[in-house]
N, C-alpha and C positions, 0 to 999 in steps of 0.2 A: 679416434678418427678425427682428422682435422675439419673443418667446418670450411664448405664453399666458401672460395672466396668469390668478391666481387668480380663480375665481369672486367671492369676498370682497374680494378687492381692486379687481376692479371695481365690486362694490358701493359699497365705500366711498368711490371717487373718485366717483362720480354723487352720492351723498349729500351728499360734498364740494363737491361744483359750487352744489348746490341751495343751499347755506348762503353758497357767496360769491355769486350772485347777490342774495341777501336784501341780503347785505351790502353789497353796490356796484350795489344799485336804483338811488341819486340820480343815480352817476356815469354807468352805463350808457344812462340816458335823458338827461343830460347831452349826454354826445358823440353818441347819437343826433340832438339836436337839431341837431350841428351840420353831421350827414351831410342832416339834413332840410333845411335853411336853406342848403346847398351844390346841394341839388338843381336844375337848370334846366331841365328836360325836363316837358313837361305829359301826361307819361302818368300820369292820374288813379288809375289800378289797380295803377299801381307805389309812387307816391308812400303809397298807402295796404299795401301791403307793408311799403315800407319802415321806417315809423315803427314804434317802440318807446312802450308807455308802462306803467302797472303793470299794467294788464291784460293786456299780453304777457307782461310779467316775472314775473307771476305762473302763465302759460300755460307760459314755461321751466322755470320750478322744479317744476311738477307734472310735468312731460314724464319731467325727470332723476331725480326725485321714483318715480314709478311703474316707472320702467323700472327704478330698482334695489330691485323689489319684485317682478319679476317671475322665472320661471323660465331659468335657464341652458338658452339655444339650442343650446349648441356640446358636441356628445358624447351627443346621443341617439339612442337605439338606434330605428333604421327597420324591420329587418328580422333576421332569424337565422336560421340552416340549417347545421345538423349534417351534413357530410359523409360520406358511405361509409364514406371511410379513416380519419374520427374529426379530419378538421379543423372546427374550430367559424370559424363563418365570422357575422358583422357588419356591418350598414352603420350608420353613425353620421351625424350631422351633423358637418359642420366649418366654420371660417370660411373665407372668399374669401382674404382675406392682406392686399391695400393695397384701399381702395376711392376712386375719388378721385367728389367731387361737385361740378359746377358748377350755380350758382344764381346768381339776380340778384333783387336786390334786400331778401331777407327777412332781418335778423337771428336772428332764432328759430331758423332752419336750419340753423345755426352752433352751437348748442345740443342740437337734434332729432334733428340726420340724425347730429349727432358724437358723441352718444350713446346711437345706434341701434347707428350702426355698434361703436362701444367696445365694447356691452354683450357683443356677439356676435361679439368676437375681432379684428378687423377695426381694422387704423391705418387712419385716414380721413385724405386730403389734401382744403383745402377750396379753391374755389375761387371764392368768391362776385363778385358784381360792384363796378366801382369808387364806386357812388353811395352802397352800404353798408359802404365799406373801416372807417371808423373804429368805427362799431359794431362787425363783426366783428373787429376785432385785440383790442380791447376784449374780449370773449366768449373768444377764443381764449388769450389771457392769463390767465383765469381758468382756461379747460381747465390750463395748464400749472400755475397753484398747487395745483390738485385734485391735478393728477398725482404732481407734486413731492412733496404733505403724504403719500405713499406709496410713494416712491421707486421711482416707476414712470417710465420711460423719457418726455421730455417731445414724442416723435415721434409718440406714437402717435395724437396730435390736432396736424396741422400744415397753416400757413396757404398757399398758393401764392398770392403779391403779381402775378401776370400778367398782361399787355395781351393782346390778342386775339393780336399774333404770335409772343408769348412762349408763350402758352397753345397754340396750333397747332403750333408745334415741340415740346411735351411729346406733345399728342395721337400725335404722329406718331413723334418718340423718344423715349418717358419715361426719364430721367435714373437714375428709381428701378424698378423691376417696379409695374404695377400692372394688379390682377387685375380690376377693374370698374369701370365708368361709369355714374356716373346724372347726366344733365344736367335741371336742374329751369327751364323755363323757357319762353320762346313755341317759336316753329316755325323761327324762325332760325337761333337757340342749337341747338336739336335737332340741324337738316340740318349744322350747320357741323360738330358733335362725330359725328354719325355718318361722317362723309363723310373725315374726319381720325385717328379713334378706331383703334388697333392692336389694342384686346382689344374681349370683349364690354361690349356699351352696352344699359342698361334705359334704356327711352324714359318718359320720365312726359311725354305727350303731351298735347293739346289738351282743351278740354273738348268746347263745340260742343251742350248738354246741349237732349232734349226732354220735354217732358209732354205726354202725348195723355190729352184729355177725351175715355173714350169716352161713347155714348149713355147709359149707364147708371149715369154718373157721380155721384156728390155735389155737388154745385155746391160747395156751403160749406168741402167738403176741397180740391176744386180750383183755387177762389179763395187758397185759406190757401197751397198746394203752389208754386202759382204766383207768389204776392208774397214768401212764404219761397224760392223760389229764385233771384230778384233782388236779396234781401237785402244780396248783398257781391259788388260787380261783379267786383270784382277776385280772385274765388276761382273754381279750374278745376271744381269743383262746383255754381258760377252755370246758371241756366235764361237760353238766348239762344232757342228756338223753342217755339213753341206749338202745338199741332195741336189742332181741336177739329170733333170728329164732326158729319159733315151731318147724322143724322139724330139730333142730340141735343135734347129735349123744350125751349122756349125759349133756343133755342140764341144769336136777336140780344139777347134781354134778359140774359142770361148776356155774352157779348160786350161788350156798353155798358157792363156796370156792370165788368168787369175792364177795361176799356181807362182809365174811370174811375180807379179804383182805382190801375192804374199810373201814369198821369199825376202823378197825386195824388204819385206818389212823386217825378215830376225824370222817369219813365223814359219814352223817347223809344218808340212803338208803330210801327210798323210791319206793311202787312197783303198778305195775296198779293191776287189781282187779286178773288176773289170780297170778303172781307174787307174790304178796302179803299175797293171800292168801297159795300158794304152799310155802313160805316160812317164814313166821309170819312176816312179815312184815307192817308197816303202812298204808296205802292203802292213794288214793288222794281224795280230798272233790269232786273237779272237774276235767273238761276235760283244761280247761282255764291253770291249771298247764304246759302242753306241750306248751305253749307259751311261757313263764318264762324263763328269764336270770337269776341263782341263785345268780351269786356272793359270796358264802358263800358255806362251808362244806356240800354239798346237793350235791345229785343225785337221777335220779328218773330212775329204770328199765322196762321198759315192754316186752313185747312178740308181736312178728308178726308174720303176716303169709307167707308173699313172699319178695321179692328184688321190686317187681311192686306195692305193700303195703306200703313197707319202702319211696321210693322214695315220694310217692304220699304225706305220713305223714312228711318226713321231708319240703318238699314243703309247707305244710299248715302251721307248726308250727315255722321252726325255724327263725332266725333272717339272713340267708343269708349272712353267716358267712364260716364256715367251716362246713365239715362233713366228715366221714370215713367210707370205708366200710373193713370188714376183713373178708377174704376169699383166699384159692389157687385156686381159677376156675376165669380165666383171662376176662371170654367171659360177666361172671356175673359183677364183677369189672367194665368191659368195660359200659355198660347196667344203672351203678347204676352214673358212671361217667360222660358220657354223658348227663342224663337227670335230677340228683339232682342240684338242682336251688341255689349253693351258689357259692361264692365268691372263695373258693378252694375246690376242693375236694381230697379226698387222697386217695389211697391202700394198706392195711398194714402198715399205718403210722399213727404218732401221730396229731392231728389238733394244739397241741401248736407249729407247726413250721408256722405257718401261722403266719409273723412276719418279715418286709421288711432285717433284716440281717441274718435271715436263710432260706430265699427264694433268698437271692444270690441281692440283695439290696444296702445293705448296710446300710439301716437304713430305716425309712418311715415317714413319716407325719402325716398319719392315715393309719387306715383300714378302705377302703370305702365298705359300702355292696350296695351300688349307682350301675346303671351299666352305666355311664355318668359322667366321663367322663374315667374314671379307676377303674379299680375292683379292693378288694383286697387292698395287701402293696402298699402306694402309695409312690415310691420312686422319686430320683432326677430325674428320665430322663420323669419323670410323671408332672412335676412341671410347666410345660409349656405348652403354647397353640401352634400357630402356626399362619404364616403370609406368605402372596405372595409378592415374590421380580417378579418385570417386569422390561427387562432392553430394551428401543430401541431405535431408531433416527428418530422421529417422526412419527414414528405410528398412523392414525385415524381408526373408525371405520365407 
């Protein structure tokens, strides 16, 4: 087990990181091009993961950037209580120990999650997928010069090169102790790491995200909520359902002009049987669609009947993710906020903020839709479990 390092010393390796990225921008998007140009698979929301260019590299160095700007996670005081007998008694935060994360696809993660985990104690083993190997070796080479200009142990950011039945034999005997699992990725990756995992596993699950227009909605925020949450298919904060109140005040001229609108983008509309048919629209084979994370140019519109309707369906369907209600009646908002069952809810906002550095973060590890042991962005002050200091002078019981 490696031995906390200094708060300062962590700091200084993140600051370190941020400066060799600067430094090896060219090269890093270099060999990204050539994991891009390796790629053969036409999953459109991978391929857009995947790619690096400066505007991710500029998204790494803020990540590593901020996080060694923020406050020491590991060793704060929870709680205190003065015993009878005069023992003083502590519950502190502490780190997990190993944390390993599998991911697919995203360089940045290899950055994000490895200096989530670093900041707040924690050796991270990474695990990412083979269509971003050369990126990530790339990244993780740089973990180790950070490490290195501070004579910090070069394990404590380490890569694991595994095929799936390499990676399944670790889940099942890990080689080294490790204390948590976060797999970042569809519902495959998920069932396979829960199903094979020997310790505990944070799930950053599906998205499956909806917006209900109620009746007393804005039109012009709901138009905006709803083309901003199609914005990037490929993010588990994407809008894939629509719901839009029966008894909303030009509810088909609202309808035409966002089906409009979406088209307008590429995005493929789809509507339940009322919807559908009011608008010539495609119509769904089955009900099993409202389960569906699309990842892809797809949305699917229906129609309800109430806020107590919506709640109940996004409950059943979605992935416990995000959801939106749009409306100016505060009391309704309150109603729909309180009892829809995800991971964020929003009012007159967009669900793509559901995202550990625009929820005021600064970055995250995943989105858990878990409710155990953190909902949601799971950031640095999440990274850790927690421990009791007992201090006395011989105490029995």
């Amino acid at each position: 087990m490696n031995t906390l390092l200094s708060i300062n010393t962590r700091n200084a390796v993140l600051l370190k990181m941020a400066e060799l990225l600067e430094r090896d921008r060219e090269a890093i998007i270099a060999i990204n091009k050539t994991d891009l140009d390796a790629y053969s698979g036409d999953d459109i929301s991978m391929f857009d993961r995947l790619k690096v260019d400066d505007a991710k590299v500029d998204e790494m160095k803020k990540a590593v950037t901020h996080l060694a700007s923020q406050d020491d996670p590991v060793g704060v005081e929870r709680f205190s209580f003065k015993h009878d007998n005069g023992m003083q008694v502590y519950n502190k935060t502490a780190s997990f120990g190993t944390v390993l994360i599998i991911y697919e696809s995203r360089p940045d993660v290899t950055v994000e999650a490895a200096g989530i985990a670093f900041k707040s104690g924690n050796k991270i083993l990474l695990k990412g997928g083979k269509e971003s190997l050369r990126s990530n070796l790339k990244i993780v080479e740089l973990w180790h010069e950070a490490l290195k200009a501070y004579n910090a142990p070069t394990d404590w950011v380490e890569y694991l090169q595994f095929n799936r039945s390499e990676t399944q034999a670790f889940l099942e005997k890990p080689t080294q102790k490790v204390d948590l699992i976060v797999p970042r990725g569809g519902e495959r990756l998920i069932a396979f790491v829960k199903e094979h995992a020997t310790c505990p596993v944070i799930i950053s699950g599906r998205g499956n995200n909806f917006v209900y227009v109620h009746q007393e909605a804005d039109l012009d925020v709901a138009l905006d909520v709803i083309l901003n949450g199609k914005s990037k298919i490929s993010a588990c904060n994407a809008v894939d359902k629509v719901l839009i109140d029966e008894k909303l005040p030009k509810k088909d001229v609202f309808v035409k002009h966002l089906i409009s609108k979406l088209k307008h983008s590429n995005i493929e509309v789809l509507g339940d049987e009322t919807i559908s048919k009011a608008h010539g629209l495609e119509g769904i084979k089955s009900d099993d669609i409202w389960y569906e994370e699309f990842l892809d140019y797809k949305i699917l519109i229906g129609e309800i009947g109430s806020n107590q309707d919506t709640i109940a369906m996004i409950n059943k369907y979605s992935g416990g993710h995000s959801s939106s209600i749009i409306t100016t009646n505060q009391k309704e908002a309150k109603l729909f906020m309180e009892n829809v069952d995800t991971a964020a809810v929003y009012h007159n906002a967009s669900t793509r903020f559901t995202d550990g550095g625009q929820l005021g973060l600064g970055g995250e590890l995943a989105i858990s839709t878990d409710k155990l042991h953190q909902r949601g962005p799971i950031g640095l002050q999440h990274l850790v479990t927690n421990k009791w200091y007992v201090h006395g002078s011989g105490q029995i019981r």
